[in-house]
DRENBAVEX-140799 format. One record per residue (C-alpha): residue number from 0; residue in three letters; x, y, z. Coordinates in pm, 1 decimal. Each point is the difference from the previous one (the first is absolute). Layout:
! DRENBAVEX-140799
REC    n  res        px        py        pz
REC  NUM  ALA         X         Y         Z
...
! end
This chain:
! DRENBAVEX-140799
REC    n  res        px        py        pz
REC    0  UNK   10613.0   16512.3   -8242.1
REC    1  UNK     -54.1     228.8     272.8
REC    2  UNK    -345.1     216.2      71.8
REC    3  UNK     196.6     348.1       0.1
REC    4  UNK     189.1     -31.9    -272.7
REC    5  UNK    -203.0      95.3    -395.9
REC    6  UNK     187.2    -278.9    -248.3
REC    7  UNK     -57.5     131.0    -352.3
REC    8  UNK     -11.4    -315.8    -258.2
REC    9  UNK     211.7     -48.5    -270.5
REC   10  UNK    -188.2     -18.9    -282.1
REC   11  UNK    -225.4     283.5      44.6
REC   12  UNK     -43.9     293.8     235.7
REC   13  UNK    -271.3    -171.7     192.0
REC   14  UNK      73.6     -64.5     424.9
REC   15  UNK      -9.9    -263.0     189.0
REC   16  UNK    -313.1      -7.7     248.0
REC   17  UNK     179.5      -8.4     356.3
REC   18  UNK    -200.9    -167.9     301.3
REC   19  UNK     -86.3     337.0     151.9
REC   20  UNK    -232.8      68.8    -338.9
REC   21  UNK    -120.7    -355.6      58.3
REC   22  UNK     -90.7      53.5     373.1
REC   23  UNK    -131.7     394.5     -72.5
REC   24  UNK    -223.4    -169.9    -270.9
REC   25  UNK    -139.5    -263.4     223.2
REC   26  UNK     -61.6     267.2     252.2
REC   27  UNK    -175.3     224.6    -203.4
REC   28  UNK    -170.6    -206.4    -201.1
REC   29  UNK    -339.4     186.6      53.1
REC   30  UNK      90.1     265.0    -104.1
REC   31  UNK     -14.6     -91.0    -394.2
REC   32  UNK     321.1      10.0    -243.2
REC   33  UNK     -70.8     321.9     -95.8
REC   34  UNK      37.4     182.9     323.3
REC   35  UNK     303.6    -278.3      86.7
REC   36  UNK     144.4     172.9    -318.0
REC   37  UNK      -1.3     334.7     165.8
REC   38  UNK     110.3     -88.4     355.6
REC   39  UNK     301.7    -217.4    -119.1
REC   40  UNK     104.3     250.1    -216.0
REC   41  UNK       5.5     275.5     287.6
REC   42  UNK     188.5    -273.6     214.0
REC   43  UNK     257.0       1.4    -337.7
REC   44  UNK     -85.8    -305.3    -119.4
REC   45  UNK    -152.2      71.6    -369.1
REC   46  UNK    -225.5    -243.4    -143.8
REC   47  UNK    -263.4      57.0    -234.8
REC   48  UNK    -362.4     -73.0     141.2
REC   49  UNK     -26.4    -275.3    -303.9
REC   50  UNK     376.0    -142.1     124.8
REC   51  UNK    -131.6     -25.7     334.7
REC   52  UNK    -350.2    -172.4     -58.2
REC   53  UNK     224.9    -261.4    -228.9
REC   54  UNK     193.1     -69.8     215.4
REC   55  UNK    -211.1     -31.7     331.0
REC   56  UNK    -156.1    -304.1    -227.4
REC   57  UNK     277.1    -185.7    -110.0
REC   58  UNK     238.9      16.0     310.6
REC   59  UNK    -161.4      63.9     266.2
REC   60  UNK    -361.7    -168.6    -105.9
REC   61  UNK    -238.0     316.1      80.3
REC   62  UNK    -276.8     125.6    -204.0
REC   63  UNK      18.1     367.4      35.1
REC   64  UNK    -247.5     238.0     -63.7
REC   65  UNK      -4.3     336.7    -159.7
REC   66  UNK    -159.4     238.2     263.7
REC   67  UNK      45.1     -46.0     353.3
REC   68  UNK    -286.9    -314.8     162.5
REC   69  UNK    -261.4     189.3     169.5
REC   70  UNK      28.5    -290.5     306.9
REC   71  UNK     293.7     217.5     125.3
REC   72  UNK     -83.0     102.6     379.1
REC   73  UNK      96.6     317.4     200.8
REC   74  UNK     251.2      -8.3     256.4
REC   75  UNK    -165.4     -60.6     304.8
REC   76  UNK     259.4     223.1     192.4
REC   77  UNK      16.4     329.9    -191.3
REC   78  UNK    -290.7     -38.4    -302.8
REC   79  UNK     172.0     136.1    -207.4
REC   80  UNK     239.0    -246.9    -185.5
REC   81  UNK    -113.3    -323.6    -147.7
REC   82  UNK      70.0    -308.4     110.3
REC   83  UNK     231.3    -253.4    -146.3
REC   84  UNK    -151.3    -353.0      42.5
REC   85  UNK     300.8    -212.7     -57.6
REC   86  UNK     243.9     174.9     231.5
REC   87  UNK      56.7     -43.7     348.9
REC   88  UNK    -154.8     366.8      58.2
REC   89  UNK    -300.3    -113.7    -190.0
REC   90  UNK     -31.7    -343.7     209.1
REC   91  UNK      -5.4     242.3     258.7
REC   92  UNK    -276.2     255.7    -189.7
REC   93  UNK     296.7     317.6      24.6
REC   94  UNK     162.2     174.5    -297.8
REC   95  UNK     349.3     -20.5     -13.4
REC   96  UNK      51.7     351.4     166.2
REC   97  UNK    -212.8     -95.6     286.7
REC   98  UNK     181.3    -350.2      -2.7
REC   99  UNK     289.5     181.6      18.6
REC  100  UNK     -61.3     235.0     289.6
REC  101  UNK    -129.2    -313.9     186.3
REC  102  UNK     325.8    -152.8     -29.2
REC  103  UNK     223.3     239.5      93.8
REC  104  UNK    -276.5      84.1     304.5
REC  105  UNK      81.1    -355.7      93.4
REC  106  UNK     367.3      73.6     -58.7
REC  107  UNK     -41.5     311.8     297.4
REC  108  UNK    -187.6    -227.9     206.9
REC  109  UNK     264.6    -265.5       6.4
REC  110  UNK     265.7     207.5     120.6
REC  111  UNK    -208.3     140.5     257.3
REC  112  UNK     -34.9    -299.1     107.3
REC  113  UNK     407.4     -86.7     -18.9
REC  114  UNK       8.8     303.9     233.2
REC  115  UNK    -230.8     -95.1     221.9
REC  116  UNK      85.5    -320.8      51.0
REC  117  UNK     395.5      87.1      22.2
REC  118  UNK    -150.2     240.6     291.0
REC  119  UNK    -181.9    -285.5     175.8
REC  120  UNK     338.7    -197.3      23.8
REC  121  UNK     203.9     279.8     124.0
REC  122  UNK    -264.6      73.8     251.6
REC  123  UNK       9.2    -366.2      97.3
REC  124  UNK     382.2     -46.1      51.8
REC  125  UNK      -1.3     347.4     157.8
REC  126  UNK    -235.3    -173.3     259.9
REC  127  UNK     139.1    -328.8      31.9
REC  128  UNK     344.1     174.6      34.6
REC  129  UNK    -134.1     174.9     320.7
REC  130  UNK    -179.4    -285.3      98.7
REC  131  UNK     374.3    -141.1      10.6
REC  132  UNK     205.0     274.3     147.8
REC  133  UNK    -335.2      14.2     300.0
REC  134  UNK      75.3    -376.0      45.6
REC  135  UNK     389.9      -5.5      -4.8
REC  136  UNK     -36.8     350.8     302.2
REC  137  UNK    -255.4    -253.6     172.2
REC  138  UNK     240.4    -275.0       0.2
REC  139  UNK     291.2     225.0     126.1
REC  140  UNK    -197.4     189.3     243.2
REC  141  UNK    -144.1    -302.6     124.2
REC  142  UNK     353.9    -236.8       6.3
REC  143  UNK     108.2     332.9     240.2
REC  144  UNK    -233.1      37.1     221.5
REC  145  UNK    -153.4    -361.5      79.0
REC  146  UNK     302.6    -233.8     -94.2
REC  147  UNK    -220.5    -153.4    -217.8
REC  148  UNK    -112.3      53.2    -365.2
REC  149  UNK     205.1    -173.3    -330.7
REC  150  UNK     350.4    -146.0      66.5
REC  151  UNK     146.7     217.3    -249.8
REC  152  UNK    -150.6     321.8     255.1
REC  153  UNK     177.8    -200.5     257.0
REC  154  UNK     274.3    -123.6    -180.7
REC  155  UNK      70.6     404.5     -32.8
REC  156  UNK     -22.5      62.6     334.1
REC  157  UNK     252.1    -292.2     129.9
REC  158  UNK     269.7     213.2    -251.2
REC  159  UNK     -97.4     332.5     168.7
REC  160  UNK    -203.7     168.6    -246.6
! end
């Protein structure tokens, strides 16, 4: 079955739960069945608050509460959002929207760094390229004027160049 796809059953007019109700359950879990109700409803999922404290104990194997746990901490970014303690934003003591604009600050800074380091090469071969053309003038100059220098400088000079 896939996650984005809402399978009605056949014998009633039930839904199947998809794996993104599981995972927004497990995420949310703190925040009691009856405000789960409300969110996954506004995210169009529909369940009833009684639906989703069912099952949240028989699937998934979570005891949820009615009312949001009062262990919930702020978000030690903005304040103002609480913090989910089984996400990666919560590991990290963020709400998702901070987590979020993290991310996508971290996004910025990596091409920054793409550029910068793509302007550290070209500054490189732009050296080492006149490093090259100095040294290949050297050689000629020098294969002219001393009849010595590389054999290729004087290999030039036998044919008249």
């Amino acid at each position: 079955m896939e996650s984005g796809v809402v399978v009605p059953r056949k014998r009633d007019n039930s839904y199947f739960w998809r794996s993104d109700e599981d995972r927004y359950i497990r995420t949310h879990r703190m925040d009691g069945y009856l405000l789960l109700s409300e969110m996954m409803t506004g995210r169009g999922w529909p369940r009833s608050p009684e639906a989703i404290k069912k099952h949240a104990k028989r699937v998934l194997g979570i005891n949820l509460g009615k009312y949001p746990e009062s262990g919930m901490h702020r978000c030690i970014s903005c304040g103002k959002w609480d913090v989910r303690p089984n996400s990666h934003a919560g590991r990290m003591g963020l709400c998702p929207a901070c987590w979020r604009r993290r991310q996508a600050e971290a996004i910025r800074e990596g091409m920054d760094e793409k550029k910068a380091e793509a302007e550290y090469q070209r500054e490189k071969k732009r050296r080492r390229d006149a490093r090259k053309r100095l040294q290949r003038e050297k050689e000629k100059n020098n294969g002219r004027d001393c009849g010595t220098g590389s054999g290729e400088a004087r290999a030039r000079e036998d044919l008249g160049a």
